[in-house]
N, C-alpha and C positions, 0 to 999 in steps of 0.2 A: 438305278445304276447310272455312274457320272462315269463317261468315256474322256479323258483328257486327250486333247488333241495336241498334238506340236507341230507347231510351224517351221516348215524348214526354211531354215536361210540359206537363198541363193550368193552365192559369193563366183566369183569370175576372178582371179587374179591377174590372169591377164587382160583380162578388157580394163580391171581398174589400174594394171602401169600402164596402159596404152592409153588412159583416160587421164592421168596425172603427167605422162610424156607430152599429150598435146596441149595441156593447162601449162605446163611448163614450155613450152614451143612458140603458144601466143605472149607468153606476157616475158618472154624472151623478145621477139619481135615488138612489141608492143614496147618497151624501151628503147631499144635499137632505133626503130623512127622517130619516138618522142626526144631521146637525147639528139639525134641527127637534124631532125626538119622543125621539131616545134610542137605547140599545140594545135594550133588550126592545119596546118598541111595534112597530119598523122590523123588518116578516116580508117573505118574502122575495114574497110575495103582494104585498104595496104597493108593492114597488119595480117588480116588473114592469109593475102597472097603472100607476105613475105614469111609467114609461119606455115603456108604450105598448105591450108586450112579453107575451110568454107564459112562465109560471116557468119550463119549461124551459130557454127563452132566457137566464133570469138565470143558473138553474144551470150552465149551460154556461159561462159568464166564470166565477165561482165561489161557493163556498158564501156565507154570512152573514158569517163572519169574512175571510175571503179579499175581500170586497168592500169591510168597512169600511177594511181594507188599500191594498184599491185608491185608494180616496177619500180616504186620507190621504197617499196620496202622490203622487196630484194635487196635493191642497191645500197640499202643500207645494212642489213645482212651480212651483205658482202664484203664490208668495210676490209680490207686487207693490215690495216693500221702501219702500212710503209710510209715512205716520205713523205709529206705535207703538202709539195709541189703533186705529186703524182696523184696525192689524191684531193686536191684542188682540182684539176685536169678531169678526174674521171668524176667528180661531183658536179662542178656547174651545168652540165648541159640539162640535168632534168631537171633542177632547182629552176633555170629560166623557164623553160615547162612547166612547171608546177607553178610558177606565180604569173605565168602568162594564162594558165588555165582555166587557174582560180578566180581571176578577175574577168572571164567569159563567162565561167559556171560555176553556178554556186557552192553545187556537191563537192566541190575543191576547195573554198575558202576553209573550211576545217583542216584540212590537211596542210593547207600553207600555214596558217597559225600556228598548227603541232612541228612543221617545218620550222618556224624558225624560233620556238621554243628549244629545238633542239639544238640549231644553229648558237640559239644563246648559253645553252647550257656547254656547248664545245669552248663557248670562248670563256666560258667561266672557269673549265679546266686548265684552262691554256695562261688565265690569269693566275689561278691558286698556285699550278708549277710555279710560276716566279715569284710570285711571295711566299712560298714553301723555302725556296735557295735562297729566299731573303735578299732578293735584288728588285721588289715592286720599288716604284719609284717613293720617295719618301712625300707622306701627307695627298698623295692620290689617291683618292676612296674606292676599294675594293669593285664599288659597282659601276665607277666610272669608268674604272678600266677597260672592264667588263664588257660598257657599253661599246668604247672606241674599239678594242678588237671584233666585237659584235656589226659593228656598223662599217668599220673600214675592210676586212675578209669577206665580201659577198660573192654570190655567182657574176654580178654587173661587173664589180673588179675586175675579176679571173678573166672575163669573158672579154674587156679591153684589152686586158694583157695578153690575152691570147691569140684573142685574131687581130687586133689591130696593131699589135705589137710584134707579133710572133713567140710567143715568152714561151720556152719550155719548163715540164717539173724542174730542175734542176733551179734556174733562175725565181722561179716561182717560190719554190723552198729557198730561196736566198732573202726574196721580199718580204715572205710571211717572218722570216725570222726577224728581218730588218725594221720592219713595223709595228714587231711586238717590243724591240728595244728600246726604238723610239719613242713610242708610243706611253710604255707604261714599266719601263727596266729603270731599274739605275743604272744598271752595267754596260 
């Protein structure tokens, strides 16, 4: 005679939102000083204190690099899709992070890569809109465009413009418009 045994699953639902609220609390924090201080300033010490949390707490969601990860892809998530200034503003600070980090740690160099895969495919959209309205510039090649809005819209731009300039969204979204006309309009 065969006894079937079942295993009971313990489930906790509250310990697992209170497990998902402090996963969500470090890698809160753990952008917050990445966008604010940098790669090297942001230890894994500050994000715990500022998430209110114990290091091992943080270690346990994941290491330095695995968080900045985390937090960018949130931030990307997040995308609010408002004005171009505003979210030039709210995108460079972990972009500079993320290729300051990458070039310390290796477990990064993938993630800047798919970074600015993305970055290229944004200016790729941003080209087709104006050769859709039929105002790309005439006998400029699609990927040349491409490239110049690619290579001229980075976080080093923004990041001039912002602190050494004082540039807000508003002006910000005046540049990015003004350099895609320039750039690659007819109009």
């Amino acid at each position: 005679m065969t006894v079937a045994i079942h295993e009971r699953v313990y489930r906790a639902p509250r310990r697992e939102a209170q497990a998902t609220a402090t996963r969500e609390a470090i890698v809160t924090a753990a952008g917050r000083l990445f966008a604010d201080h940098g790669w090297a300033p942001t230890t894994m010490a500050a994000i715990a204190a500022e998430a209110g949390v114990t290091a091992k707490s943080v270690y346990a969601v994941a290491d330095k690099a695995g968080l900045l990860v985390l937090a960018l892809d949130r931030h990307e998530a997040e995308r609010p899709g408002g004005d171009p200034g505003t979210e030039l503003l709210r995108h460079y600070p972990l972009c500079r992070t993320l290729e300051h980090g990458a070039a310390a740690e290796p477990a990064l160099r993938d993630a800047w890569r798919a970074h600015q895969r993305r970055h290229r495919a944004d200016a790729k959209r941003i080209v087709r809109a104006v050769a859709d309205a039929g105002q790309l510039r005439p006998g400029l090649p699609f990927g040349r465009a491409a490239d110049a809005v690619w290579s001229l819209v980075t976080w080093h731009t923004v990041a001039l413009l912002v602190e050494e300039r004082g540039w807000g969204p508003a002006k910000l979204a005046r540049w990015l418009d003004d350099v895609v006309r320039r750039q690659i309009s007819d109009g």
